[in-house]
C-alpha positions as a printed NumPy array, in Angstrom:
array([[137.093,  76.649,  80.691],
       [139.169,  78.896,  79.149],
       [141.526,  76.515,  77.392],
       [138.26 ,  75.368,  75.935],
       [137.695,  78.999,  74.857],
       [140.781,  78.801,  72.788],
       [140.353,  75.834,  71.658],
       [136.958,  75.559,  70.367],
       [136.11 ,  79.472,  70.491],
       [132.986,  80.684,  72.279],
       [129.699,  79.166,  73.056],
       [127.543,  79.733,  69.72 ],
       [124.806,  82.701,  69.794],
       [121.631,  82.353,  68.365],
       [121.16 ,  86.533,  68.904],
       [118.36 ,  87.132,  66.603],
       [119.218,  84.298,  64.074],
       [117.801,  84.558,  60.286],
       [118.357,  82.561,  57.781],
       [117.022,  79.277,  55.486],
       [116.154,  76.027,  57.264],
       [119.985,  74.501,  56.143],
       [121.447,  77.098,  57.426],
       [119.498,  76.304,  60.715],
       [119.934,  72.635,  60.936],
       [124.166,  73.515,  59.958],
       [124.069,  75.734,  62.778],
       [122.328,  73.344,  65.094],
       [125.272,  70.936,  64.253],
       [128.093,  72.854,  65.109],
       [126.78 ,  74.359,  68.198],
       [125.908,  70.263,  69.384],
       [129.469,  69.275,  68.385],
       [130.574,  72.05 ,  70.601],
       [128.806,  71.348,  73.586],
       [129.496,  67.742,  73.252],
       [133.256,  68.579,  73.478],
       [133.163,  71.169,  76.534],
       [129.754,  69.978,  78.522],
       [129.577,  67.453,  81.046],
       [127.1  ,  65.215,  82.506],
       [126.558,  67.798,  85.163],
       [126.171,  70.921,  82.928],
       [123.731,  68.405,  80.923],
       [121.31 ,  68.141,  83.849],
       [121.753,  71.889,  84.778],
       [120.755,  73.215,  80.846],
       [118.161,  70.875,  80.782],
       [116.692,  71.938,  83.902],
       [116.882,  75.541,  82.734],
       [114.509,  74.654,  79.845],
       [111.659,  72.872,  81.608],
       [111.376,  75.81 ,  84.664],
       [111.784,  78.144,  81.38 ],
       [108.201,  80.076,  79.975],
       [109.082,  78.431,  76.686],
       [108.643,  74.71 ,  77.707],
       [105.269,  72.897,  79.723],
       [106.737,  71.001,  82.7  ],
       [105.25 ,  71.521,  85.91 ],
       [107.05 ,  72.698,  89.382],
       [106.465,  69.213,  90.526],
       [108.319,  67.571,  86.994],
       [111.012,  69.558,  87.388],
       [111.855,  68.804,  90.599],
       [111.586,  65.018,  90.064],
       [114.186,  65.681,  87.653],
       [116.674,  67.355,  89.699],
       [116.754,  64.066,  91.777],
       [117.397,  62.056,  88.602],
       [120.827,  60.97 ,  87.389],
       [122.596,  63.312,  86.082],
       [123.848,  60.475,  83.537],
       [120.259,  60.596,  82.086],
       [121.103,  63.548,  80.588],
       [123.622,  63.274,  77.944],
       [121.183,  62.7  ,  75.103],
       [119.382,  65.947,  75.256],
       [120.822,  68.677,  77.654],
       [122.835,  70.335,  74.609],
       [119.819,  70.608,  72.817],
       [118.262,  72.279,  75.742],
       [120.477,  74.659,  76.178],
       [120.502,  75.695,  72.107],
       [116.924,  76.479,  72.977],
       [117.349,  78.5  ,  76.073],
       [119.995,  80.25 ,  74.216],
       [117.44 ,  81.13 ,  71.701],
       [117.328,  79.039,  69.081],
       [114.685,  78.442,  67.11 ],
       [112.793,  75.374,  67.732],
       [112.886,  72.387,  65.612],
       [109.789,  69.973,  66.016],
       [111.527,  66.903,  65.741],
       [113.994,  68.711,  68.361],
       [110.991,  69.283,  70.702],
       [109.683,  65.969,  70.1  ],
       [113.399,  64.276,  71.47 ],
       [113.522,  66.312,  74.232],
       [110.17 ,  65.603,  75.565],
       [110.39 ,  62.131,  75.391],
       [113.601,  61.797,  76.504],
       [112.392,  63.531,  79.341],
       [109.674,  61.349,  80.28 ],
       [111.821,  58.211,  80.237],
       [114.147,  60.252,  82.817],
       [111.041,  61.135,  84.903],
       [109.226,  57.389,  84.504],
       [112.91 ,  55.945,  85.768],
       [113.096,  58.101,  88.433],
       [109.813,  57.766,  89.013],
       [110.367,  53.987,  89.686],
       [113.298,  54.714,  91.337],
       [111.639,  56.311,  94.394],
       [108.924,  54.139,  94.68 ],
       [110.729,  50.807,  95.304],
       [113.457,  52.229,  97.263],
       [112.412,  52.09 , 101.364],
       [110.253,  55.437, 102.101],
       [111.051,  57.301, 104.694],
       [107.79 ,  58.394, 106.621],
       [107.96 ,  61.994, 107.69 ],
       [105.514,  63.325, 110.207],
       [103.907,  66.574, 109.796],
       [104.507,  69.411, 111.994],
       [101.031,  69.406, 112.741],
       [100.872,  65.505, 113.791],
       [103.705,  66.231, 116.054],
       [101.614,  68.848, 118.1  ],
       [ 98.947,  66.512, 118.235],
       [100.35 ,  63.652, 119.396],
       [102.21 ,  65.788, 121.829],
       [ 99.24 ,  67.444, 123.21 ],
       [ 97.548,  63.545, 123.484],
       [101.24 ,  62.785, 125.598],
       [ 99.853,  65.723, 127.882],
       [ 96.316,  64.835, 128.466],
       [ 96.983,  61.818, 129.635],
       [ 98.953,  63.929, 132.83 ],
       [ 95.354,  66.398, 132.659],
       [ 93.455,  63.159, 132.84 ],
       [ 94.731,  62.65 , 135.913],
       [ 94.526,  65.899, 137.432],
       [ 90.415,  65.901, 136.353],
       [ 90.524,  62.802, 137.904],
       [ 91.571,  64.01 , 141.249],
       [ 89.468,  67.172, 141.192],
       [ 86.487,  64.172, 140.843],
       [ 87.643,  62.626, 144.07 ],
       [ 88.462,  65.873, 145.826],
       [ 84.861,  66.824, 145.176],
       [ 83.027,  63.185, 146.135],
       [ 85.19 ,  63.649, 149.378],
       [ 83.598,  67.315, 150.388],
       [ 87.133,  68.657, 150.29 ],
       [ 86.616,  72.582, 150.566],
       [ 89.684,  72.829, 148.212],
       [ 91.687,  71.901, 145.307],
       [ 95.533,  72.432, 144.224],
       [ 95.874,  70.88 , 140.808],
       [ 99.634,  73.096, 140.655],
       [ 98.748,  73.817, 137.229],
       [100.874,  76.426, 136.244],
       [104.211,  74.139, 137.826],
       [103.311,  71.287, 135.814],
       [102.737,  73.902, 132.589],
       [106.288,  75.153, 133.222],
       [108.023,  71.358, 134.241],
       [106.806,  69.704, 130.868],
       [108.008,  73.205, 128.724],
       [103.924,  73.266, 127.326],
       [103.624,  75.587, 124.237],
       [101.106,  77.99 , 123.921],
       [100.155,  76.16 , 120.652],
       [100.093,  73.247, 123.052],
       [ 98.404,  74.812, 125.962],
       [ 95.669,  76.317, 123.324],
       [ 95.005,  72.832, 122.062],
       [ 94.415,  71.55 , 125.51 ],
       [ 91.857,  74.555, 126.182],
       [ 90.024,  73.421, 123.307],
       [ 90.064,  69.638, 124.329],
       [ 88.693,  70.194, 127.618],
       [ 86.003,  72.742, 127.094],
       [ 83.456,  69.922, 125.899],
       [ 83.939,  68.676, 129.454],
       [ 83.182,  72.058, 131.283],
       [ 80.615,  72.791, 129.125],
       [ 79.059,  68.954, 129.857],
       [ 79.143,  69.871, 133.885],
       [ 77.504,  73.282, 133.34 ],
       [ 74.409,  71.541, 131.13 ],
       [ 74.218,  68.696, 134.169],
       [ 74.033,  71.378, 136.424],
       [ 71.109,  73.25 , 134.432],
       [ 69.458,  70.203, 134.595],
       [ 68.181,  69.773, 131.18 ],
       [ 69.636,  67.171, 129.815],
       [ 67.851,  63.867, 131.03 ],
       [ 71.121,  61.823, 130.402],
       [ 73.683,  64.002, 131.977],
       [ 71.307,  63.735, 134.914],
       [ 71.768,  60.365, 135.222],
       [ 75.3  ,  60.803, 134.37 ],
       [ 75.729,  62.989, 137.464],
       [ 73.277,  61.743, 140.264],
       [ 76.26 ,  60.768, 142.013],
       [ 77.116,  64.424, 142.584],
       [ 74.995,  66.864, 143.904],
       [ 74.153,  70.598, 143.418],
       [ 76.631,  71.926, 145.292],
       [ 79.274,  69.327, 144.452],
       [ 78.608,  69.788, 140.533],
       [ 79.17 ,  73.31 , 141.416],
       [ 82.745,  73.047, 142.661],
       [ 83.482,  70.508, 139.836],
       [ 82.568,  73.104, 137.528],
       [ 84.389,  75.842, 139.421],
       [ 87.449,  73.427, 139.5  ],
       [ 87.374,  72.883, 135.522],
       [ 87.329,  76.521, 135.106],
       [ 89.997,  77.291, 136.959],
       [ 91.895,  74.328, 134.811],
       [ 90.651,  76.02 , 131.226],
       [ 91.708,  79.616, 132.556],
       [ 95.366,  78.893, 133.199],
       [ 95.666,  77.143, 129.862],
       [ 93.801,  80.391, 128.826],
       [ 96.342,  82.688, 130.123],
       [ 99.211,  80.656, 129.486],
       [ 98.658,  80.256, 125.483],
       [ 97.917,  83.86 , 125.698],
       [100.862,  84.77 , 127.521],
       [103.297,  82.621, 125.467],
       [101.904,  82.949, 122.049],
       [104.192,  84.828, 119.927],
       [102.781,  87.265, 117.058],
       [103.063,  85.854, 113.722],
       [105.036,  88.384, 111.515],
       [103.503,  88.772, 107.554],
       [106.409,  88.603, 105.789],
       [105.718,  91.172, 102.542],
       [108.023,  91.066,  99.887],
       [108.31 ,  94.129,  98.301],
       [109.096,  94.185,  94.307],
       [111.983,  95.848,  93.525],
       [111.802,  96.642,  89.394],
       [115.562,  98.228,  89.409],
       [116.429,  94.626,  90.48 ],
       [114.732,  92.569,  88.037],
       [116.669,  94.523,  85.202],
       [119.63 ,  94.446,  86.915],
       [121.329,  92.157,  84.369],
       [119.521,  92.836,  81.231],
       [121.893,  93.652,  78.544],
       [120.983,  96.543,  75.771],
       [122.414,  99.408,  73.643],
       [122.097, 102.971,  75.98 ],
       [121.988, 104.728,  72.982],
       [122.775, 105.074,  69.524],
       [124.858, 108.329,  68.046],
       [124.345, 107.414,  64.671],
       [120.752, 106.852,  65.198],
       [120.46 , 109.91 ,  67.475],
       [117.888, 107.841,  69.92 ],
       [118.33 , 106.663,  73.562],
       [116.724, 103.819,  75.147],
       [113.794, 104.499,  78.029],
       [114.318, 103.248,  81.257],
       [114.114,  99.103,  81.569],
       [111.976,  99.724,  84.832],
       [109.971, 100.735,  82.855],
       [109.194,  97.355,  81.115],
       [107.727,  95.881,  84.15 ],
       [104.332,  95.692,  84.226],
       [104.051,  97.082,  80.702],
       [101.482,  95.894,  78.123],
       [103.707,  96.764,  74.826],
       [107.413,  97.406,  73.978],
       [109.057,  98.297,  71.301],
       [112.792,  97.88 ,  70.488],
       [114.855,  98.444,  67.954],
       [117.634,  95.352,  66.8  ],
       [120.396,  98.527,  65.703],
       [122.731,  95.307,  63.704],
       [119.999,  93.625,  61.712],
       [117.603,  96.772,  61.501],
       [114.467,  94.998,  63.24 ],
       [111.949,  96.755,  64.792],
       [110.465,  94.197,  67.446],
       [106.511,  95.015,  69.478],
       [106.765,  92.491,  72.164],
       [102.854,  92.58 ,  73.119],
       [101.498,  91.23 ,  77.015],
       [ 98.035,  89.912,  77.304],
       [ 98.627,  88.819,  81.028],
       [ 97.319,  90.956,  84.004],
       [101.251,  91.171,  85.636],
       [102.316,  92.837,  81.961],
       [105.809,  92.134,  81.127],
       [108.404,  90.997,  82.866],
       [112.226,  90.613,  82.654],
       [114.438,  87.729,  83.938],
       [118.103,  87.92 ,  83.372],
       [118.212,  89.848,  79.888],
       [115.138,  88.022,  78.359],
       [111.455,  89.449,  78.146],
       [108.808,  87.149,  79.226],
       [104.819,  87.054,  79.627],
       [104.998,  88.001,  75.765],
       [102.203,  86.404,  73.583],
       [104.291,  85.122,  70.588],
       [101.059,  85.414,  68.161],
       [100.816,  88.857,  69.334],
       [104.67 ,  89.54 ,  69.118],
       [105.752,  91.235,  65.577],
       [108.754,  92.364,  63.892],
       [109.352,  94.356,  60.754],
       [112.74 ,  95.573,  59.124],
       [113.307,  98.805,  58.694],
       [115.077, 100.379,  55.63 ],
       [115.895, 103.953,  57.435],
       [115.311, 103.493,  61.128],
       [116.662, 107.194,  61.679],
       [113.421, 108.398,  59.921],
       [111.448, 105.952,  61.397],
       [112.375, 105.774,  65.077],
       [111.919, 109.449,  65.688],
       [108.395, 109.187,  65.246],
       [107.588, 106.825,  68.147],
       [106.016, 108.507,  70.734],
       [102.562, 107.704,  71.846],
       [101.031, 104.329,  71.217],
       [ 99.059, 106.827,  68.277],
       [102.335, 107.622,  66.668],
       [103.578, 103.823,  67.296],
       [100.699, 102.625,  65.169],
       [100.426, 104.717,  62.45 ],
       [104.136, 103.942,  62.567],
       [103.916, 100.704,  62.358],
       [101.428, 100.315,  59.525],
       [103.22 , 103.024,  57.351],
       [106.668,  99.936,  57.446],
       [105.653,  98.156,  54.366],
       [108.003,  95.316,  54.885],
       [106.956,  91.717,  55.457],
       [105.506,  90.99 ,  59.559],
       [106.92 ,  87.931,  61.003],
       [106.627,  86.826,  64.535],
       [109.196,  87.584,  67.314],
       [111.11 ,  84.55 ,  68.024],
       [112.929,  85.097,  71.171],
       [112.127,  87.622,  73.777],
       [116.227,  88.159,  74.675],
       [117.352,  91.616,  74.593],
       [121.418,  91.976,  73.473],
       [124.212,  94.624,  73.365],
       [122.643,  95.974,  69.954],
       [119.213,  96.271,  71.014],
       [117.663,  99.992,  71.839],
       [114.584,  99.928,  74.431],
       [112.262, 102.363,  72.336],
       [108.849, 102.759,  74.009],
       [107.296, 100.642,  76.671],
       [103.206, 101.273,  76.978],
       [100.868, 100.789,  79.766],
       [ 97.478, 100.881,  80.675],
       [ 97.91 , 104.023,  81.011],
       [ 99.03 , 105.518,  77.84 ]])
């Protein structure tokens, strides 16, 4: 990369870029011919990727993702373009327009890919268990069906060597609670044929009598308590997992002016633009005074050195003819307004939430101030 470098100089930077629409679509030019002659069809895929999971563009999760198993041929046409836009550029509709149909041909063929290749089925953790647990009944079944017999033959007692067979076939506690539940119905059958109120189970039953529905009852008990104790036993406390926000680590990388000596002003915190509703900065090379404004419940946030949950109709910036008059008197979100509507210069709309080396963090404002 770095013979590149010296050869075709630095990637272009579209750090808070003004100027007429020729000088826009000149720019645009030179910054394609440049990635055309140090991308590859692999950095293609990868810019283009950053744009749709980007706050800027409308794919979904489950778009982008198709896309990452695309070809990463399909992505010559329009990955340089992404990129100019993650970089900040500002975006041209009939740019916008050939990206996202470019990328619906990539999804559709991808798309059509998948489906007539062979699908692998996959089986759900959750079918596994079951059909597992259906594997295990069928050795239960049996047992049952001896305590039946034991009980037709007036045997005074019955072994089923439940807890052996538990530890021989390696039964989960997910597995032994699962075979608890299956079973119940059964015990709870026996104990309504031995109330005698259920003129069906009667008849069911009249092959048994009092005292033998009695020890089959006793004996499917005895089953449902050691899968009971066993689940309860084995079953291993599900830890929450909390993730814990860590603010110093989402600025981490964001890249801004300390302070200014000529200016005589030093930038706040950047933890403290987490979470906050308003902040203002100060663009120390052009002389813009940017308000990014939240209307989301989470505030603001920062990924790598670029402000996001911003509204851009919201979002203003003025220029300011003698920011070391001006910037002194931002305090309060008070002094911030009357501030800001004593700059008689024209309002435009923030184009980019990145934050660079000549950009002083102001005020940040929360609910609170």
């Amino acid at each position: 990369m770095n013979y590149q470098k010296k050869l075709y100089g630095e990637e272009p930077s579209w750090d808070q870029f003004e100027g007429s629409d020729e000088e826009l679509q000149s720019k645009i030019i030179r910054a394609v011919n440049w990635y055309r002659n140090t991308g590859s069809s692999k950095s293609y895929k990868k810019w283009t990727l950053e744009w749709m999971k980007s706050s800027d563009s409308h794919w979904s999760k489950d778009q982008v993702d198709l896309a990452r198993s695309a070809d990463k041929k399909g992505f010559h046409r329009i990955g340089h373009y992404c990129r100019l836009l993650t970089r900040g550029c500002p975006p041209d509709v009939s740019v916008l327009k050939t990206i996202n149909l470019e990328i619906e041909q990539i999804l559709e063929k991808t798309k059509r890919r998948k489906e007539s290749s062979t699908a692998v089925v996959r089986t759900s953790p959750a079918v596994r268990l079951q059909e597992s647990v259906n594997r295990l009944s069928c050795d239960v079944n049996v047992i049952i069906d001896s305590l039946h017999y034991s009980v037709m033959n007036g045997e005074k007692s019955f072994d089923a060597k439940l807890p052996a067979w538990l530890y021989e076939h390696k039964v989960s506690a997910k597995q032994a609670e699962l075979l608890y539940e299956m079973y119940t119905p059964v015990f709870d059958e026996v104990t309504t044929a031995l109330s005698g109120e259920d003129e069906q189970l009667n008849e069911a039953y009249e092959y048994l009598g009092k005292r033998q529905l009695r020890r089959l009852q006793k004996g499917l008990d005895t089953i449902l308590g050691t899968f009971k104790d066993h689940y309860l036993k084995n079953q291993k406390p599900r830890k929450k997992r909390t993730v814990k926000f860590d603010p110093s680590k989402a600025v981490k990388k964001i890249n801004y002016m300390k302070s200014s000596d000529e200016l005589g002003i030093k930038s706040i915190d950047p933890k403290k633009i987490i979470g906050a509703k308003k902040l203002v900065v100060f663009n120390t090379k052009y002389r813009y005074l940017q308000v990014f404004e939240s209307t989301s419940h989470d505030g603001l946030m920062v990924k790598g050195t670029t402000i996001h949950n911003f509204d851009r109709d919201l979002s203003l910036m003025k220029t300011i003819r003698h920011p070391k008059t001006v910037l002194p008197k931002i305090k309060g979100i008070r002094s911030f307004n009357n501030t800001w509507s004593s700059i008689k210069t024209k309002e435009r709309k923030v184009s980019s939430g990145r934050i660079g080396q000549h950009t002083i963090l102001v005020q940040a404002y929360h609910d609170s101030n």
